[in-house]
C-alpha positions in Angstrom: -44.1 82.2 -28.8 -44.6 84.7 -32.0 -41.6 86.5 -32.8 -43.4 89.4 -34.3 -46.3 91.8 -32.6 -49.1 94.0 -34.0 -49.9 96.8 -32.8 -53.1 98.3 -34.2 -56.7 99.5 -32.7 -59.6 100.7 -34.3 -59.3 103.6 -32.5 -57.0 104.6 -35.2 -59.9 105.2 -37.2 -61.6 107.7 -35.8 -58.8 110.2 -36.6 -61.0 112.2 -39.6 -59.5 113.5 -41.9 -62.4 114.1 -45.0 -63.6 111.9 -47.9 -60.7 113.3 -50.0 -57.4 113.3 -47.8 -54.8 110.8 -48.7 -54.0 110.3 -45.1 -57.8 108.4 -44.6 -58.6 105.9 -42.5 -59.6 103.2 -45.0 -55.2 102.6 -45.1 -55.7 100.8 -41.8 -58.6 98.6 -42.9 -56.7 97.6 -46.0 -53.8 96.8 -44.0 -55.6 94.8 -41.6 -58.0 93.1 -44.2 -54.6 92.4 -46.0 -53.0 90.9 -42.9 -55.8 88.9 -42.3 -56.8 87.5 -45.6 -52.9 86.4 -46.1 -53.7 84.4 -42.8 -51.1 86.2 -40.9 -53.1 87.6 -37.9 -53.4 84.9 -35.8 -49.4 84.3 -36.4 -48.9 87.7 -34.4 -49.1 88.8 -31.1 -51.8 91.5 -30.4 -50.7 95.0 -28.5 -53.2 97.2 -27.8 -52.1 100.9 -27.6 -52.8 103.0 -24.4 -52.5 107.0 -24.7 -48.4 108.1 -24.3 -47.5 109.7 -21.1 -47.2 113.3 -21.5 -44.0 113.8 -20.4 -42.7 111.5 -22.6 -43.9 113.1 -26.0 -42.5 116.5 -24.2 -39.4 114.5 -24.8 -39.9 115.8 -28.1 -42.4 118.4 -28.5 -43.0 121.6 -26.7 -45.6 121.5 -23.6 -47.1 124.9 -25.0 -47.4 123.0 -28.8 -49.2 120.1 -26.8 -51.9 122.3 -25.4 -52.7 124.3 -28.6 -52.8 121.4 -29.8 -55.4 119.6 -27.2 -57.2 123.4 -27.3 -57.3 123.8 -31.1 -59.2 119.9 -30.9 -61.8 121.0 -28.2 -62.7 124.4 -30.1 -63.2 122.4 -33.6 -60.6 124.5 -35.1 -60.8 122.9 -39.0 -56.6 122.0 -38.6 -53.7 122.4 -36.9 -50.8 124.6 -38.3 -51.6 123.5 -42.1 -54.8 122.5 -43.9 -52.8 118.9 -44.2 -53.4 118.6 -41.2 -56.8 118.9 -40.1 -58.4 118.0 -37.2 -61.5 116.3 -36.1 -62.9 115.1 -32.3 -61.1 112.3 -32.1 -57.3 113.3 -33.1 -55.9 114.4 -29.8 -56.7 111.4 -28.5 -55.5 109.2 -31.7 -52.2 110.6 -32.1 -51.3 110.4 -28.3 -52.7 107.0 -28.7 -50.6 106.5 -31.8 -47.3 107.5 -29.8 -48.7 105.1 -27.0 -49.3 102.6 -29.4 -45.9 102.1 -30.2 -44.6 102.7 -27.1 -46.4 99.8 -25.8 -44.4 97.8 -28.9 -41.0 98.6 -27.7 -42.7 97.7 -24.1 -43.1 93.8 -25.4 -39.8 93.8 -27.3 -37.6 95.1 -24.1 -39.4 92.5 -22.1 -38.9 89.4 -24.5 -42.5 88.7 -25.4 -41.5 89.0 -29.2 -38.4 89.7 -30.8 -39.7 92.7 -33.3 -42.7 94.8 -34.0 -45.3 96.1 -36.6 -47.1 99.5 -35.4 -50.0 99.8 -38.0 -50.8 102.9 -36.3 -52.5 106.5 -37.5 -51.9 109.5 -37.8 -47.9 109.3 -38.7 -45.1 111.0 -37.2 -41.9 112.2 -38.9 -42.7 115.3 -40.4 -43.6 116.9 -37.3 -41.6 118.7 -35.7 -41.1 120.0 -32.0 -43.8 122.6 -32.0 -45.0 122.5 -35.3 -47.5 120.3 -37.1 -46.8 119.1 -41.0 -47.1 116.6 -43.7 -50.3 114.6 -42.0 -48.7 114.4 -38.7 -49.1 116.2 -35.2 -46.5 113.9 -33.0 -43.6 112.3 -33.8 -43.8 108.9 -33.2 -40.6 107.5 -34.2 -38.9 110.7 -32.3 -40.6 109.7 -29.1 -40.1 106.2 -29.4 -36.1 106.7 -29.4 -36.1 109.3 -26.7 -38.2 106.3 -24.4 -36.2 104.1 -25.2 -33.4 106.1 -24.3 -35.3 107.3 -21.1 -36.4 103.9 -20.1 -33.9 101.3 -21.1 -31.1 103.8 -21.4 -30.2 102.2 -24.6 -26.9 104.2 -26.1 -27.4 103.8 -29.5 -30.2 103.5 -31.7 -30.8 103.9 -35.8 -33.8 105.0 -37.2 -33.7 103.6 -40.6 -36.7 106.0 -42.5 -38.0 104.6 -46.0 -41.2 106.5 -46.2 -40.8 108.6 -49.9 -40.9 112.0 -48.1 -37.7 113.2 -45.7 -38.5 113.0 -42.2 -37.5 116.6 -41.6 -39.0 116.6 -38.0 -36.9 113.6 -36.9 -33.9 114.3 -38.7 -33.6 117.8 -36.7 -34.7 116.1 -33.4 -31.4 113.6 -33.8 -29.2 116.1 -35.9 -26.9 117.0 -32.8 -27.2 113.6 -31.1 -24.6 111.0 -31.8 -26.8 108.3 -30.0 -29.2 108.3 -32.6 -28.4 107.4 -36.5 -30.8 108.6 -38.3 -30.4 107.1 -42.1 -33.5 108.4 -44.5 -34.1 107.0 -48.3 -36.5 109.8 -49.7 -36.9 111.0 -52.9 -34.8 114.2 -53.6 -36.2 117.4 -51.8 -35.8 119.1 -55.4 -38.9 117.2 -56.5 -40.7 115.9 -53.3 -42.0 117.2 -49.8 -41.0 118.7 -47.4 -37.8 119.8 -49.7 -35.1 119.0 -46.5 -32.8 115.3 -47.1 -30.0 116.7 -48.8 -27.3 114.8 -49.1 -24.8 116.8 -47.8 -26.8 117.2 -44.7 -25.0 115.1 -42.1 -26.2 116.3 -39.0 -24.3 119.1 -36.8 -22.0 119.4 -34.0 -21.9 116.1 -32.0 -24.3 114.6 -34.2 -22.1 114.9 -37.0 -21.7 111.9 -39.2 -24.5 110.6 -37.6 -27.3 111.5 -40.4 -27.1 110.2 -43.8 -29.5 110.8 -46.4 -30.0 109.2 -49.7 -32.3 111.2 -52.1 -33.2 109.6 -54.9 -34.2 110.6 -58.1 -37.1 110.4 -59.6 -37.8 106.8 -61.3 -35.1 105.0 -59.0 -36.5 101.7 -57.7 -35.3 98.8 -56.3 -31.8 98.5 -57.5 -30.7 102.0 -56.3 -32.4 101.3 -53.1 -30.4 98.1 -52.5 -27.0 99.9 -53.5 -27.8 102.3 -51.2 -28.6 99.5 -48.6 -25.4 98.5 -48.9 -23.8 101.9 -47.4 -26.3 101.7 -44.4 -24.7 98.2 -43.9 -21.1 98.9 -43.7 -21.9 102.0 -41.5 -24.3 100.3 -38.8 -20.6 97.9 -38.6 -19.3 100.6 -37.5 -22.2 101.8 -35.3 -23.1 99.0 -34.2 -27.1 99.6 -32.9 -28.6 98.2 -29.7 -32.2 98.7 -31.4 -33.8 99.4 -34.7 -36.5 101.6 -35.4 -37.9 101.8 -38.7 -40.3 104.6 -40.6 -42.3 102.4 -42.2 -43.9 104.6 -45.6 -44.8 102.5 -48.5 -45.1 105.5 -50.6 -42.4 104.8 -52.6 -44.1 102.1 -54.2 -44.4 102.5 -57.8 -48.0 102.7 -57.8 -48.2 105.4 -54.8 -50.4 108.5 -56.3 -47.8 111.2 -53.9 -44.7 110.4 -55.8 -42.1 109.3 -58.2 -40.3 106.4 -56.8 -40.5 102.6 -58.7 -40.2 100.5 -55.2 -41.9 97.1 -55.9 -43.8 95.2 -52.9 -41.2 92.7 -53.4 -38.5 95.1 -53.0 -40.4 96.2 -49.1 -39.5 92.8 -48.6 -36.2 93.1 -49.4 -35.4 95.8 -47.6 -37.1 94.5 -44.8 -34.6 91.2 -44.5 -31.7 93.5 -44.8 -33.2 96.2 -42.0 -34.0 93.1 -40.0 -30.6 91.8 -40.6 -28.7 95.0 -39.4 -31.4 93.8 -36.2 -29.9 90.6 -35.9 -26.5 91.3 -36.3 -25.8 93.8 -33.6 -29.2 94.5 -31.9 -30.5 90.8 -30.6 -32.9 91.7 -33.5 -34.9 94.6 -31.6 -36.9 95.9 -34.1 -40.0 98.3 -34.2 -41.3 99.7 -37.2 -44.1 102.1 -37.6 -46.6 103.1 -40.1 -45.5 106.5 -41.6 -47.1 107.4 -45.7 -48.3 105.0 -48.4 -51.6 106.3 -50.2 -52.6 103.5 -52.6 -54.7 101.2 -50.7 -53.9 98.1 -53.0 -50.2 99.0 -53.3 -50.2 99.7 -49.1 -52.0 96.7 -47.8 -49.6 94.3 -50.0 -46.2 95.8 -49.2 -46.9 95.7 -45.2 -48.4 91.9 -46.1 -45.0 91.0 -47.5 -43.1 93.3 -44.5 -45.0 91.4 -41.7 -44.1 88.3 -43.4 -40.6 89.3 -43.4 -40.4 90.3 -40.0 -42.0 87.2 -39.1 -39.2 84.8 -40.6 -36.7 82.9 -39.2 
């Protein structure tokens, strides 16, 4: 049996976002070109997505939001919310698809097929919020994946560890009053970088307090500052002590990513990826799911998920 599943379907192509949008769908094929010229395909287990229940992304995002949503889609309205976000015939369907997609993920790891998970999915999640599109993303994957897995497998506490170079400010306020879910963001700071929200001193609110803990780094931190801060997130999931592990998977901190300032080398993904997966291990039977979020150099992108899939795939 493979320890490690793939989720990915050319369906996520068809999401069309214009010749010049960073979000594009040639990331996927150079993930999956990547992944399969490294050999490490046929080492994983193939889950195909099917579209997310709608009451379960309602979990997260309001019913009136998912029909304007659906409506804006069928009368070819040019974007949703933002022009970052534009649409085209296909991106209903895609992002349910994308939601589903992981879903399906978390499906194979609750059930023992495979211990963790790589969602190479499109479009991403964590900036959106709960009736608001942003930042190249219209449903919040990661979001909805914790609230199923609370729903489902009424698992009581969860961490959402969130690397992508950009604060998830959608799933941060999601979580922000819920003590069941840690959610622990390395972002570069909001000063200098979208969406501006990942202070430090924001720690989550009422019941939730404690239970967010943001690291924004400045710009030109790289792999040492990264594994320092690692080293926080590893003493205070000790003390938290996860029964699953979700991660925001962005490589756009990677020192050749056009979108931002941050010196992350594909060896350091790896890195962080053994110590993620290690937090797994350690208190979660090593339930893991992580899921494609930003990364906008096609070179840089395809080898950092190469050397994350290989890391997940260890042991």
């Amino acid at each position: 049996m493979t320890k490690t599943g793939l989720v990915y379907d050319d369906l996520y192509l068809k999401h069309n976002t214009g010749s010049n949008h960073p979000e594009r769908a040639q990331r996927l094929t150079a993930i999956i070109n990547m992944l399969e010229g490294a050999g490490l395909l046929d080492k994983l287990l193939h889950i195909e997505p099917v579209p997310a229940e709608r009451s379960i992304v309602e979990l997260c995002h309001e019913s009136s939001y998912i029909d304007r949503f659906q409506r804006a889609v069928e009368s070819s309205a040019p974007f949703l919310d933002t022009p970052e976000c534009p649409l085209s015939p296909a991106t209903f369907e895609t992002a349910i698809c994308a939601a589903g997609g992981i879903l399906a993920g978390i499906d194979n790891v609750m059930q023992g097929n495979i211990k963790n998970c790589f969602c190479a999915v499109r479009p991403p999640g964590h900036h959106a919020e709960r009736s608001k599109a942003m930042g190249f993303c219209y449903f919040n994957n990661i979001a909805i994946a914790a609230k199923y897995l609370q729903k489902k497998y009424a698992i009581e506490r969860i961490v959402i560890i969130d690397w992508d170079v950009h604060h998830g400010n959608g799933t941060q306020h999601t979580f922000e009053q819920n003590p069941a879910v840690f959610y622990i963001s390395f972002h570069q700071n909001p000063l200098t970088c979208y969406p501006g929200t990942g202070r430090a001193s924001e720690t989550g609110t009422g019941k939730g307090q404690g239970y967010t803990l943001n690291f924004p780094m400045p710009p030109g931190a790289g792999n040492q500052e990264y594994f320092q801060a690692m080293e926080t997130v590893e003493q205070e999931m000790k003390k938290f002590r996860p029964l699953f592990v979700l991660i925001s998977a962005g490589f756009d901190a990677h020192t050749d990513d056009p979108l931002a300032q941050i010196r992350l080398t594909t060896e350091g993904y790896k890195t962080l990826t053994r110590k993620v997966k290690g937090i797994a291990e350690d208190h979660a039977e090593g339930r893991l799911v992580s899921m494609l979020e930003g990364g906008y150099n096609l070179q840089a992108l395809g080898e950092s998920v190469e050397t994350h899939v290989q890391a997940l795939l260890e042991g």
